[in-house]
N, C-alpha and C positions, 0 to 999 in steps of 0.2 A: 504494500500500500504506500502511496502516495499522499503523505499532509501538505497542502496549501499554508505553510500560517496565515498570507496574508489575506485569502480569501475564503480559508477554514475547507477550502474545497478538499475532499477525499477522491482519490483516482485509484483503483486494484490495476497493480501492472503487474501482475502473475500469478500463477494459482499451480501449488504442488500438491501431489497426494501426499499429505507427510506417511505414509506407509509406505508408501514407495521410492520417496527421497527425502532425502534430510538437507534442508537449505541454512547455512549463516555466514556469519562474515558478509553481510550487505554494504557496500563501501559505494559512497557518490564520487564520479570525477572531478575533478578543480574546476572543471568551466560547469561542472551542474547538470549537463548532457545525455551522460550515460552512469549505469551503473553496474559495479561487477561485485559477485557473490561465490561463496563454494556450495555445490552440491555433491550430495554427495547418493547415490543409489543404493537403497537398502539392503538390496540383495547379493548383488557382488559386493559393498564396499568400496568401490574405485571412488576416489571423487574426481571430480574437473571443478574445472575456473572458468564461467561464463560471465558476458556481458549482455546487457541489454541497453536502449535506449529507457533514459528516464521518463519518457513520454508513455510507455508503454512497448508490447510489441514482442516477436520472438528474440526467445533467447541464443546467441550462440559461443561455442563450448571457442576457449584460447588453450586450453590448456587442458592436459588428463594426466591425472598423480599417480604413478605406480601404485600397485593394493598394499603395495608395506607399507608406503610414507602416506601420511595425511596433512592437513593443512592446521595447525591448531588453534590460529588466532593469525594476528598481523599481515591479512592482505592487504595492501596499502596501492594506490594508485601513487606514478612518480610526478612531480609537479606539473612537469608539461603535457599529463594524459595519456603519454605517448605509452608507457609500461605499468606493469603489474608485477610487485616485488612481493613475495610470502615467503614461507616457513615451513620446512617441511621437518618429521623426526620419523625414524621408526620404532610405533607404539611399544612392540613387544621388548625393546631395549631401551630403558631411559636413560641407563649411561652412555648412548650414542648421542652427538653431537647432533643439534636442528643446524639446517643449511637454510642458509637464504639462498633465494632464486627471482628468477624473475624471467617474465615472458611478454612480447610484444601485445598487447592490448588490442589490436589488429588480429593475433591468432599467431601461428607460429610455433616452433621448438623451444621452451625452456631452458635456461642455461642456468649454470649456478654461477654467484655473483662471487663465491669465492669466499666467503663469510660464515664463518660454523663455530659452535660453542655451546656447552651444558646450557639448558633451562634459558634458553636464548628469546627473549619477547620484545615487547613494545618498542617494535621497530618503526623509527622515523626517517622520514629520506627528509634532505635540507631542499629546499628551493633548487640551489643552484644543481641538482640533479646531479654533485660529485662525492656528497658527502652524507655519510648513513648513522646515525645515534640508534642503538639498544641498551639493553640491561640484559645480562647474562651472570653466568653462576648460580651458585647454589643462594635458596632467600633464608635468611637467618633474622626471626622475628624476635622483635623484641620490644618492651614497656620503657620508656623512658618518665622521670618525675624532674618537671622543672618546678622550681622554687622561686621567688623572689624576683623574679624577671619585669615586670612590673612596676609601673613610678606610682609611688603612695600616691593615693588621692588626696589632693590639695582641699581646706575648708573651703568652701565660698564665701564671700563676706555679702552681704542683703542688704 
């Protein structure tokens, strides 16, 4: 689905059996246009990488994930529209390293971008389309107590 905010309008730009595929990772492109998502087929488990226009309309497939690797989060469009950068791992190892990749948004062969590492996520691509920001390794949670951070409240005078 499609929100309008400013005209509150609703638009349905596709409709899955979720029995029969499992769709997420819905990403819009920079200019607004199109959008790409992972689906993924219940029954084999392969997923691909389709786009559509955000107007609505068929979908078609850029990309198909071998059935080891899946996509687990951070599909990202590259600023100028032009690519489609994600993440792949294989589930059954999670001590193997997730690879970034990316494939022409046009359609085409997948390449890896050359970029792999343990528990590797929220990947950003910078503007200038040369330079890539994640967080990887292992997450080690923790409670922090600040104290006294704070400037005393001053009285008022009336």
């Amino acid at each position: 689905m499609k929100h309008d905010v400013t005209s509150d309008r609703i638009t349905e730009l596709g409709r899955w059996n979720m029995v029969e595929h499992w769709v997420w990772m819905v990403v819009a492109s920079p200019d607004g246009n199109s959008i790409a998502f992972v689906r993924t087929d219940a029954k084999t488990i392969v997923p691909g990488i389709y786009v559509m226009s955000a107007a609505g309309g068929p979908e078609r497939e850029v990309a198909r994930l071998p059935a080891r690797q899946y996509v687990p989060w951070d599909l990202n469009w590259t600023p100028d529209g032009r690519h489609l950068i994600y993440v792949t791992r294989t589930p059954a190892d999670e001590a193997q390293p997730q690879q970034v990749w990316a494939v022409a948004a046009a359609g085409g062969e997948p390449y890896r971008v050359g970029i792999e590492d343990v528990r590797l996520n929220q990947l950003r691509i910078h503007r200038d389309v040369r330079r890539i920001a994640y967080r990887a390794g292992e997450e080690q949670l923790e409670v922090w107590v600040m104290e006294h951070f704070l400037p005393e409240p001053q009285d008022r005078e009336e």
